[in-house]
C-alpha positions in Angstrom: 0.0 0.0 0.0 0.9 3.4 -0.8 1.4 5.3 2.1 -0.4 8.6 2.7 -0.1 12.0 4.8 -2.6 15.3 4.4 0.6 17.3 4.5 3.9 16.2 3.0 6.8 17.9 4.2 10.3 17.9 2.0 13.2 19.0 4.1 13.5 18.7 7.3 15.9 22.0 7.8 14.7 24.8 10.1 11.9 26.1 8.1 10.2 23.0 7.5 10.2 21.7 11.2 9.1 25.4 12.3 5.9 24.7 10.1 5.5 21.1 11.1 5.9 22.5 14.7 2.7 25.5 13.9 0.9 22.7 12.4 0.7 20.2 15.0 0.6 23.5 17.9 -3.2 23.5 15.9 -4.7 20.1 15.6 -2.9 19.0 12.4 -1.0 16.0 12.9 -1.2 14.5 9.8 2.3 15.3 8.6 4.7 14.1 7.6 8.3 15.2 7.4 11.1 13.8 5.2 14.6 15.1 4.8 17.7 13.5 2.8 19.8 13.6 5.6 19.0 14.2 9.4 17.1 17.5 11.1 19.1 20.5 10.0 22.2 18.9 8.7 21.9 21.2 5.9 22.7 24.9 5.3 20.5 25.1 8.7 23.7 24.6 10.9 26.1 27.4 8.8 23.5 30.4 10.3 25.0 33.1 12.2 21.9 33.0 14.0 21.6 36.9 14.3 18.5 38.2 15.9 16.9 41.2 14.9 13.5 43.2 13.8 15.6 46.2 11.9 14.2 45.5 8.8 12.5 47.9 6.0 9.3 45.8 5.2 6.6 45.9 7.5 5.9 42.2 7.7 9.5 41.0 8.4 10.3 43.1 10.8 6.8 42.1 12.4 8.1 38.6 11.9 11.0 38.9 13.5 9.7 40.9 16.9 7.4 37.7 16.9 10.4 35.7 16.7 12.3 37.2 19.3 9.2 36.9 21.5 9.2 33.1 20.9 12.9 32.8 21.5 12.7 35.1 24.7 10.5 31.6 26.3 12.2 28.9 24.2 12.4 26.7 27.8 8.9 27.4 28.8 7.8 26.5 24.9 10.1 23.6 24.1 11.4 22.8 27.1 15.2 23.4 25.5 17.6 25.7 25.3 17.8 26.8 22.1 21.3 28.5 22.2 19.6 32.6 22.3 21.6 34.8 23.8 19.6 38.1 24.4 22.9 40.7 24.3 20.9 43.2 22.7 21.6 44.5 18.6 22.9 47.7 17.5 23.0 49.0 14.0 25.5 51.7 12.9 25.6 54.2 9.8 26.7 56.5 7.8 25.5 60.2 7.6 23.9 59.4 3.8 22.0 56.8 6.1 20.5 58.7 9.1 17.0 59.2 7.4 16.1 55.8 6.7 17.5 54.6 9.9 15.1 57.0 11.9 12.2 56.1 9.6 12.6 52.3 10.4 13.1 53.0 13.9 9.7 54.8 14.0 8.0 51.8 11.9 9.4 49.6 14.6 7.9 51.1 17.3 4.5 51.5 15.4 5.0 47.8 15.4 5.2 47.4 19.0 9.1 46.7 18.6 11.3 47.6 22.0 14.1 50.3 20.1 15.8 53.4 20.6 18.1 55.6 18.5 21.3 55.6 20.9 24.6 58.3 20.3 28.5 57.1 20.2 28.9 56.8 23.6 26.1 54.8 24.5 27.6 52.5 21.6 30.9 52.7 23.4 29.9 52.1 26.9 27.9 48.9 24.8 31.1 47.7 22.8 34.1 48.8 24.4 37.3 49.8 21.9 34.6 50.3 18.9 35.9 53.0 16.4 33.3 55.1 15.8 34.3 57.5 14.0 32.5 57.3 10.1 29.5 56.4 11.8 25.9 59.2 12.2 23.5 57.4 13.7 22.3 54.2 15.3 19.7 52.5 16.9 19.3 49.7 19.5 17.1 46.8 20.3 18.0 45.6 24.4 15.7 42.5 23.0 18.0 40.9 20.1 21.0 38.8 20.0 21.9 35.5 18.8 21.2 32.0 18.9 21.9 29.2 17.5 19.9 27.9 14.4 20.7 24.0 14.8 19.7 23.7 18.4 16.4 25.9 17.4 15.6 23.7 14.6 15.7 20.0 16.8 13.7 21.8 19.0 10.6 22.6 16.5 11.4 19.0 15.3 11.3 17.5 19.2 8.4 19.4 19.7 6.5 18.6 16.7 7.2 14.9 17.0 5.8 15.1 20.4 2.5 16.2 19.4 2.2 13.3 16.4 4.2 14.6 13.1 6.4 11.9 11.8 9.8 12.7 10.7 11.8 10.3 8.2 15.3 11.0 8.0 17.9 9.2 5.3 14.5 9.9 3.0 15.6 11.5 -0.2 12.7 12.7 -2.7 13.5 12.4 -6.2 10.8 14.0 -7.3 7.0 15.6 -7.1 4.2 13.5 -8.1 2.0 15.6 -10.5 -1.6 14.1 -12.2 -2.3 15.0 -15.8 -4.0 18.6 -14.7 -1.1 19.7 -12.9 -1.5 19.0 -9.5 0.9 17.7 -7.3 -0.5 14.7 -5.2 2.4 13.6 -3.7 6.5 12.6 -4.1 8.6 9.6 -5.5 11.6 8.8 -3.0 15.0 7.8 -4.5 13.9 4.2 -3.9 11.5 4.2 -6.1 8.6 4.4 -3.2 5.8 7.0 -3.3 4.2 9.2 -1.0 0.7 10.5 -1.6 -0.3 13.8 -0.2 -3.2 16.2 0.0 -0.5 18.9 0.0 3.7 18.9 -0.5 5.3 21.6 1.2 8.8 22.5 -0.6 11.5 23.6 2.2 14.2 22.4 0.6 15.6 25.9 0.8 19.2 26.0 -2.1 18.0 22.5 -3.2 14.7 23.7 -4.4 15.0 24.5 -7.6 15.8 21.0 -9.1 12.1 19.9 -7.1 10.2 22.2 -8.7 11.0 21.7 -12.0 10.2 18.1 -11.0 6.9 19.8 -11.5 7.5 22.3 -14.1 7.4 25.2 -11.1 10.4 27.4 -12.1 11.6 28.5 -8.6 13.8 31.8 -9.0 16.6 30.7 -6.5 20.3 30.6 -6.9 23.0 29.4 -3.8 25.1 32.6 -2.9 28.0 31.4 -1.4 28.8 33.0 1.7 31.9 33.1 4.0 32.2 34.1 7.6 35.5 33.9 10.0 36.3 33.2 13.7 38.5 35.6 14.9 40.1 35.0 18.9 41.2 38.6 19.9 43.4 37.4 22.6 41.2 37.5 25.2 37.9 36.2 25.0 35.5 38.6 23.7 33.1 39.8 26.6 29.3 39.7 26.3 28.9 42.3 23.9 25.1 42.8 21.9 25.6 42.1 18.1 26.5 44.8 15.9 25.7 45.3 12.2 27.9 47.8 10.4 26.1 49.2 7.5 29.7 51.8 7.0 31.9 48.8 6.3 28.6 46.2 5.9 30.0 44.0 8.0 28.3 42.2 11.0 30.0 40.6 14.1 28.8 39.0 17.3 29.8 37.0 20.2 30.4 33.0 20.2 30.0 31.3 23.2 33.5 30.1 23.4 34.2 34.1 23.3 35.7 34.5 20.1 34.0 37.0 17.7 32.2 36.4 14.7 32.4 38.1 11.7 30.1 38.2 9.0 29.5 39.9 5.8 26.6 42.2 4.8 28.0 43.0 1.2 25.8 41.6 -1.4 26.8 43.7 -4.3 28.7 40.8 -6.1 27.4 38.0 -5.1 29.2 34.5 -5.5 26.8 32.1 -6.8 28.1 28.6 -6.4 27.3 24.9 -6.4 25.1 23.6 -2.5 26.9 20.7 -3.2 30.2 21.3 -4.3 31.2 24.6 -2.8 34.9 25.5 -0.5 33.6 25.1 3.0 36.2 27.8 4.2 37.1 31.5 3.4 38.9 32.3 0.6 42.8 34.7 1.3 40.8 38.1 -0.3 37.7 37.8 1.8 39.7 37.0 4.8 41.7 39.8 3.7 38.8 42.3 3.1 37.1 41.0 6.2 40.2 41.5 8.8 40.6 45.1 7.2 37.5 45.8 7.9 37.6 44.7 11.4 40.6 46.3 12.1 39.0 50.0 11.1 36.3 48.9 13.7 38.6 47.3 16.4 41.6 49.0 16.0 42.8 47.7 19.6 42.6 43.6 20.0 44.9 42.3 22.6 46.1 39.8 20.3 44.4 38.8 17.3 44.5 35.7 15.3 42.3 34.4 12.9 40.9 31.0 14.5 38.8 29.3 12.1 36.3 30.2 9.3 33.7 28.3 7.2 31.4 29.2 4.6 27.0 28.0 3.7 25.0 29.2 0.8 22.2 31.6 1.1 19.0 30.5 -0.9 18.6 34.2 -2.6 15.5 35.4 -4.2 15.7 38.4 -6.7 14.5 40.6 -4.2 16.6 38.7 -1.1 12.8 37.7 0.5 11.4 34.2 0.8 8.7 32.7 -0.8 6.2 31.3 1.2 2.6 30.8 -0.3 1.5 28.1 -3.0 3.2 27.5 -6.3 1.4 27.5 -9.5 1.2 24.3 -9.4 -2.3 23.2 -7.1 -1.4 21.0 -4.1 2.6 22.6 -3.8 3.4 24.8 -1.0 6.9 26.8 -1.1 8.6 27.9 1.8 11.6 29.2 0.4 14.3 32.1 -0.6 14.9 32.8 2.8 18.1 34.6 1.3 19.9 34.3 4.7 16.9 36.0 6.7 15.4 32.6 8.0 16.7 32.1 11.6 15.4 35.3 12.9 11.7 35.1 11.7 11.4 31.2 11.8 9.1 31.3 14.4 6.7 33.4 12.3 7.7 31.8 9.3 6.1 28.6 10.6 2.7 30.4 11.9 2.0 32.0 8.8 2.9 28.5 7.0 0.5 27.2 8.8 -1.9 29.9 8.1 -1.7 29.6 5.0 -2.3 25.8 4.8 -5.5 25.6 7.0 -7.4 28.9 6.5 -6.1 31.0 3.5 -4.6 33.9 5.5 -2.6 35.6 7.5 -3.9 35.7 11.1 -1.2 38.5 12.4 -2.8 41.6 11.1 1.2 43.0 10.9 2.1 40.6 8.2 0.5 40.3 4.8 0.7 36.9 4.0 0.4 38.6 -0.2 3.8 40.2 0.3 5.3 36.4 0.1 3.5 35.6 -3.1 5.5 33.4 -5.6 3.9 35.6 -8.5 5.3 38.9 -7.5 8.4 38.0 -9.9 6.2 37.7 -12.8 3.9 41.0 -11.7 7.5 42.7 -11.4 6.3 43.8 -8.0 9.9 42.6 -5.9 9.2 43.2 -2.0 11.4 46.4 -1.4 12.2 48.1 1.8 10.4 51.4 2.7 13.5 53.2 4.0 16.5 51.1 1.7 19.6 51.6 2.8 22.3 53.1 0.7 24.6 50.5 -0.1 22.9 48.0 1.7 19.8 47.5 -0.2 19.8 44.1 1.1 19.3 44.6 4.2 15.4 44.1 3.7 
């Protein structure tokens, strides 16, 4: 016999076990979860796991305050520690910035979002031996942080599994199931096995592409390679809040073994590469770019060394915003593009998923489930930040 679940979910990263976890949280247990490997053993474990609301669009910076919320009661919700470290986030930039940073701190407080525009010293007296001095204006959120994506993920998945959703691991889908109309009804496993569905949800994240097309659903998603280094200052770093640099767009934050990680926030040439075959470690010019950035920003380290570095793959939309809404093709779901945004509003990301699936809409009046729509591409209607950021239009 052909086995059966109403809801079919493909990958079993952090994004699919947040919506098997919203699911089951109201009544639907039918689901089923399959990933290729085990529970976020794919880009799900490269996050930086930055926390934050600052964003230009309404509905992901709504997403994100309801993420932080979640996060701020992981161990009365899952009954875990999921690795958040509430440090606080502070955002820095550059006089050509000052306007949009004070109109997205005013949206964020319309949302019900804990910030404040702070001055240099309150940023010093934050992060001690910061270099302050191309920076205008910032603003602060005492509520973000940084957790820790993998730990976040098996807890959606522990929880889930607790209240009935199945999760098969070593499960590879080969492909979508799709009847003569066009609807998808189900998946074919690399063994040759199928699984019948009343829906498949795609969170597959920079394997999702190849799926769709299973299915003829052209998914407009390519891997950007990204690369991020461990740096030991000499002393471990002390519990600082996370701090995005949108002079140098650069972003660093504490690790728990106290050595400081630093990211990057320049998307202007992105490196598209291969999920499968990519250099899991950072490259001499971005190490070199990087540390010279660092150095303008902590010009005094007691003793810096460069201790590791690694490198994941974004799944990047067009307009660097997920997709999450059904496909054109009836009975597929996509929750994907989360183009390196999908740790911070996971939480949310699985409520509205499950939205979606059981009534049609949104039920958070701060985030329009229509903003997520797969067609915007076609409609040439990209979701675009308010207040954009010069030369760091990404920053959505």
């Amino acid at each position: 016999m052909t086995e059966t679940a109403n809801i079919v979910i493909v990958g079993g990263g952090l994004e699919g076990l947040a919506a098997a976890w919203s699911l089951a949280e109201r009544g639907e247990t039918d689901v089923l979860v399959l990933e290729r490997g085990t529970m976020c053993s794919g880009m799900t474990g490269k996050s930086s796991g930055i926390v934050r609301c600052h964003y230009g669009v309404p509905s992901l910076a709504a997403m994100a305050w309801h993420g932080v919320q979640v996060f701020s009661e992981a161990e009365e919700i899952f009954g875990a520690d999921i690795g958040f470290r509430q440090t606080g986030y502070v955002v820095g930039v550059g006089p050509e910035n000052t306007a949009p940073l004070a109109a997205n701190v005013e949206m964020h407080r319309a949302l019900g979002v804990p910030v404040e525009t702070i001055d240099a010293d309150e940023v010093r007296r934050l992060l001690p031996g910061i270099a302050l001095d191309p920076f205008a204006a910032f603003a602060y959120e005492p509520l973000g942080g940084h957790g820790d994506a993998y730990m976040t993920g098996m807890a959606y998945g522990t929880r889930a599994r607790s209240l009935g959703v199945r999760v098969r691991q070593s499960t590879p889908v080969a492909s979508l199931l799709q009847r003569e109309g066009g609807e998808v009804y189900g998946v074919q496993l690399a063994d040759g096995s199928e699984i019948h569905a009343g829906t498949v949800v795609l969170a597959t994240g920079v394997w999702s592409p190849a799926l769709g097309a299973t299915a003829g659903v052209d998914l407009p998603i390519r891997a950007q390679r990204e690369q991020l280094l461990l740096v030991d200052q000499g002393e471990p770093t002390p519990d600082i809040p996370t701090f995005s640099d949108l002079v140098n767009l650069q972003y660093i934050r504490r690790e728990p073994n106290g050595d400081l990680l630093v990211g990057n926030s320049d998307h202007s040439a992105p490196e598209w590469a291969d999920p499968d075959d990519y250099v899991n470690r950072a490259d001499d010019p971005f190490v070199e770019s990087a540390v010279a950035k660092l150095d303008r920003l902590l010009p005094v380290m007691p003793d810096p060394r460069l201790a590791s570095s690694y490198a994941g793959c974004y799944d990047t939309t067009p307009d660097y915003n997920p997709i999450i809404g059904p496909s054109p093709a009836p009975g597929l779901f996509l929750l994907v593009g989360f183009s390196g945004h999908g740790y911070k509003i996971s939480p949310a990301v699985g409520r509205l998923a499950a939205d979606l699936l059981l009534d049609g809409i949104s039920s958070d009046p701060a985030v329009d489930g229509t903003d997520f729509r797969y067609s915007r591409f076609a409609e040439g209607k990209p979701l675009a930040s308010l207040n954009p950021y010069v030369g760091a239009g990404e920053m959505r």
